[in-house]
C-alpha positions in Angstrom: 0.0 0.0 0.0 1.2 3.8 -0.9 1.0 5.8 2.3 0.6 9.2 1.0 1.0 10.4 4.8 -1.9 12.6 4.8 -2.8 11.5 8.3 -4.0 14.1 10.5 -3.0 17.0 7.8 -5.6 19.7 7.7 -6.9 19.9 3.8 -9.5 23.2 2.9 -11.1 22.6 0.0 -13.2 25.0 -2.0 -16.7 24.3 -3.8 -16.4 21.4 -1.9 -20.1 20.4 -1.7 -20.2 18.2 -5.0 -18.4 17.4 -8.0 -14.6 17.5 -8.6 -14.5 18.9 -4.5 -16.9 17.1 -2.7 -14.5 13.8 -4.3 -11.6 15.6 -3.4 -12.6 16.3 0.1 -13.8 12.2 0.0 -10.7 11.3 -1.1 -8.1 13.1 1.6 -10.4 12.2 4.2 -10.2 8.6 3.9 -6.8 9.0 4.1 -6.6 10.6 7.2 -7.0 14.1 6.7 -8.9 16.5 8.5 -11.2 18.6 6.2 -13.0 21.6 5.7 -14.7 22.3 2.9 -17.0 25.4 1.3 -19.8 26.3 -1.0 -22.4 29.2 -1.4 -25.5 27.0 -0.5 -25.9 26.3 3.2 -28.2 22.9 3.3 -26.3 21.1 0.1 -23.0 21.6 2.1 -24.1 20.8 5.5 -25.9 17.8 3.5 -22.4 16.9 1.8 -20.4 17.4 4.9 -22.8 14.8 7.1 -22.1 12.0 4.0 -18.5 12.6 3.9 -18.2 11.9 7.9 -20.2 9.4 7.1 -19.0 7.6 4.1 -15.3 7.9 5.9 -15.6 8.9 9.6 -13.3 11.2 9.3 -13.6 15.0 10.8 -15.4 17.8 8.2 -15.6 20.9 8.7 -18.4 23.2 6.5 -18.1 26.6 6.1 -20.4 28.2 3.8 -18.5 30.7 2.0 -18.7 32.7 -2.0 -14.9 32.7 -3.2 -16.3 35.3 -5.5 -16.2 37.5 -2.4 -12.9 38.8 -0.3 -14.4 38.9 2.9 -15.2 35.1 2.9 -11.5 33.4 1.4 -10.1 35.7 4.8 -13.6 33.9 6.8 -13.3 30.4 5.2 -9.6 30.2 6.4 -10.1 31.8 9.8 -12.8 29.3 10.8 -10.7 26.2 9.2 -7.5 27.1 11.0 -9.7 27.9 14.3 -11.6 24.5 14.3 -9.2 22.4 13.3 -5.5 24.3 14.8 -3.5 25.5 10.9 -3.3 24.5 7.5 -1.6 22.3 5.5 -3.4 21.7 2.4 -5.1 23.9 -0.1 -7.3 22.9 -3.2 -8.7 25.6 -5.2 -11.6 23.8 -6.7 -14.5 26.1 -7.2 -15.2 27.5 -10.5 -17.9 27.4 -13.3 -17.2 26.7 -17.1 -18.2 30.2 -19.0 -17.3 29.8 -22.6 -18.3 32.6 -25.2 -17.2 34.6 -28.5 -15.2 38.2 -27.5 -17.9 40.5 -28.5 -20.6 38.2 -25.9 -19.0 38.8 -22.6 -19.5 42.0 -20.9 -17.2 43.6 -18.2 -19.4 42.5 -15.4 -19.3 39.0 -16.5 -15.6 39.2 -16.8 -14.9 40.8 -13.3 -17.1 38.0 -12.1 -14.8 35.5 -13.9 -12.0 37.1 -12.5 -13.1 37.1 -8.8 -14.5 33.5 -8.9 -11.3 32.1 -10.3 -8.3 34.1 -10.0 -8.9 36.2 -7.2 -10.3 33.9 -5.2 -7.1 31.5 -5.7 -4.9 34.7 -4.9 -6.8 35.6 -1.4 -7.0 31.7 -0.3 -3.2 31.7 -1.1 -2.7 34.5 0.5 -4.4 33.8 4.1 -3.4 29.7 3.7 0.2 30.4 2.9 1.0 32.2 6.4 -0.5 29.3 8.5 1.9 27.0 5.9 5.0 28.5 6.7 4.0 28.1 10.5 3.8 24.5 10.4 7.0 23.9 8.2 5.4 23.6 4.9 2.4 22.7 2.2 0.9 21.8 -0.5 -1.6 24.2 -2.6 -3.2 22.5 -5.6 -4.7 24.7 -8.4 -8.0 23.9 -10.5 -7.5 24.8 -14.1 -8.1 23.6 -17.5 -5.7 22.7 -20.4 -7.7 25.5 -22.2 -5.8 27.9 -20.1 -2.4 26.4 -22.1 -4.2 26.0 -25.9 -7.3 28.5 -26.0 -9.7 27.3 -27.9 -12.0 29.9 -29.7 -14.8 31.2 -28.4 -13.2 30.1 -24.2 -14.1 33.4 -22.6 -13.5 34.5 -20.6 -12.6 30.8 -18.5 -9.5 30.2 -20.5 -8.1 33.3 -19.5 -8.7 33.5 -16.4 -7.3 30.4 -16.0 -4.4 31.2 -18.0 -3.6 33.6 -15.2 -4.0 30.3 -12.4 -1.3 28.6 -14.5 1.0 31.5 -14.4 0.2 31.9 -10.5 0.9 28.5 -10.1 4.4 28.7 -11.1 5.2 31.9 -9.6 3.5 30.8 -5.7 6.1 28.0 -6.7 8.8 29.7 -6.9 8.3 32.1 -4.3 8.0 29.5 -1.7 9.6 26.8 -2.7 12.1 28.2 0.1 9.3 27.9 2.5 8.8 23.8 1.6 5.3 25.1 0.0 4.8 23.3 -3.3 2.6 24.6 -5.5 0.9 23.0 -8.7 -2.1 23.3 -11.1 -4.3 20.1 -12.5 -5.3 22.0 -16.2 -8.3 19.7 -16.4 -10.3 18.1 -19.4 -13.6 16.4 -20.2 -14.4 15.0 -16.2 -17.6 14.1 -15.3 -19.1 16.7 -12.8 -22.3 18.2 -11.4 -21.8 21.4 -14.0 -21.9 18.4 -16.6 -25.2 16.9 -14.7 -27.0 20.6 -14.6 -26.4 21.0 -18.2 -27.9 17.7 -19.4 -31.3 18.7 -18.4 -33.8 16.2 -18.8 -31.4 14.3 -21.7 -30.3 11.1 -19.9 -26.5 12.2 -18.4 -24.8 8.9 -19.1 -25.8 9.8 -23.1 -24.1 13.6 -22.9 -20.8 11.7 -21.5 -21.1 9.1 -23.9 -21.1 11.6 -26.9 -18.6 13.8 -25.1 -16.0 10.7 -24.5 -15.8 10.7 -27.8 -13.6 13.9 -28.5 -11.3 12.0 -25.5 -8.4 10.3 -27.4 -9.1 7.2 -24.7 -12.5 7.0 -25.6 -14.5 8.5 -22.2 -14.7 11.5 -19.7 -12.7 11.4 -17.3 -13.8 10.4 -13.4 -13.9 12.6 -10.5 -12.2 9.9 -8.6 -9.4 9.8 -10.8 -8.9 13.7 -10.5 -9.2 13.1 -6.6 -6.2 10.0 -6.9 -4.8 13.5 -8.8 -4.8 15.7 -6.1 -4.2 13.5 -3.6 -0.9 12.4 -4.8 0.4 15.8 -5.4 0.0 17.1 -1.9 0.9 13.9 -0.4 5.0 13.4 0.7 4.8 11.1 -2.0 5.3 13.9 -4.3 7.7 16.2 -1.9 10.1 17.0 -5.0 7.3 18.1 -7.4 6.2 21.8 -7.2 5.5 24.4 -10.3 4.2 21.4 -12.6 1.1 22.1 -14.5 -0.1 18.3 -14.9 -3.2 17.8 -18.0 -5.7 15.5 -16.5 -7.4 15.0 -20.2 -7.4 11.5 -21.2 -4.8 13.3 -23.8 -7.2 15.9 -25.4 -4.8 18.7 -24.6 -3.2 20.0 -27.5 -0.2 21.2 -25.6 2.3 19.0 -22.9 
């Protein structure tokens, strides 16, 4: 068996109440971690948070927090570190998929972008990092997409905005590298998610994935398990020397390394 050594490590996780996060949050708490986890709406994460003790007995905190928002990254920490004593793990999960043409999105719709998916990455760093460098080190893990490396057309404002995560990424990473903080960014693919589930509509879901796995050189969408295995490795001691790596998660879709 791999010990990852994730036992007793104290893991925050945003948009943690379904998807990609609540997975995530699934994941580090089986192995050992205690959790705390965020969303917007206060039943569906309170909801989430009683499964995940549940499904692993492991400790979960809920917070209910909008990343979008300054005032709740500084909250969303401050109640994590005084529940649970620091941190030592950061996932910056949450995030929407907004895809349009130039000439579609309006400057309110890219200042939303911005806040949800840069900013908020920038002020969770910001307030997680200090509470790292207390405890001798971390692990931060990036959500992004391997649009943010390729743009597609028509990828506003998402694969800009998570262009910039890329480039934070590697510059967090070298900053603190001296500070045993390792940074890194997952650019994800085609994974199966709840945003995938809300868009189906009444269609049958396992029929949208189907069609979609086929633009997936390995023939299927990717799982959110497997982007959990993901995270999990890279802010386990498993992966102490890796740091600055922006890893495709894509079934090999990506059109760039």
């Amino acid at each position: 068996m791999l010990d990852l050594g994730l036992e007793g490590k104290v893991a925050l996780i945003t948009g943690g109440s379904d998807g990609l996060g609540y997975a995530t949050a699934a994941r580090l708490a089986a192995e050992g971690a205690r959790v705390a986890i965020c969303a917007r709406r206060q039943a569906h994460l309170e909801a989430a948070a009683a499964e995940l003790r549940r499904a692993t007995g492991g400790e979960v905190l809920a917070v209910v927090a909008d990343v979008a928002r300054a005032e709740d990254c500084a909250r969303f920490v401050g109640e994590a570190v005084a529940a649970l004593g620091g941190v030592d793990i950061l996932v910056n999960n949450a995030g929407t998929s907004a895809a349009k043409g130039l000439e579609e999105v309006d400057d309110a719709a890219w200042q939303a972008d911005i806040d949800l998916k840069l900013m908020a990455a920038v002020r969770l760093c910001r307030h997680a990092i200090p509470q790292m460098r207390q405890r001798g080190g971390g692990a931060i893990v990036n959500a992004t997409i391997v649009g943010g490396k390729a743009p597609p057309a028509r990828g506003l404002p998402t694969s800009v905005t998570r262009a910039a995560g890329i480039n934070l990424t590697k510059s967090l990473a070298n900053e603190y590298a001296v500070s045993n903080i390792r940074v890194n960014t997952i650019c994800i693919g085609l994974i199966k998610s709840a945003q995938w589930e809300r868009r189906a509509g009444e269609r049958p879901v396992a029929e949208l994935y189907a069609e979609m796995g086929k633009r997936v050189p390995l023939g299927r969408m990717g799982e959110a398990a497997e982007y959990a295995d993901l995270v999990a490795f890279l802010v386990s001691a498993r992966a102490a020397f890796i740091t600055g790596t922006a890893i495709n998660l894509d079934g090999g879709m990506g059109a760039m390394v």
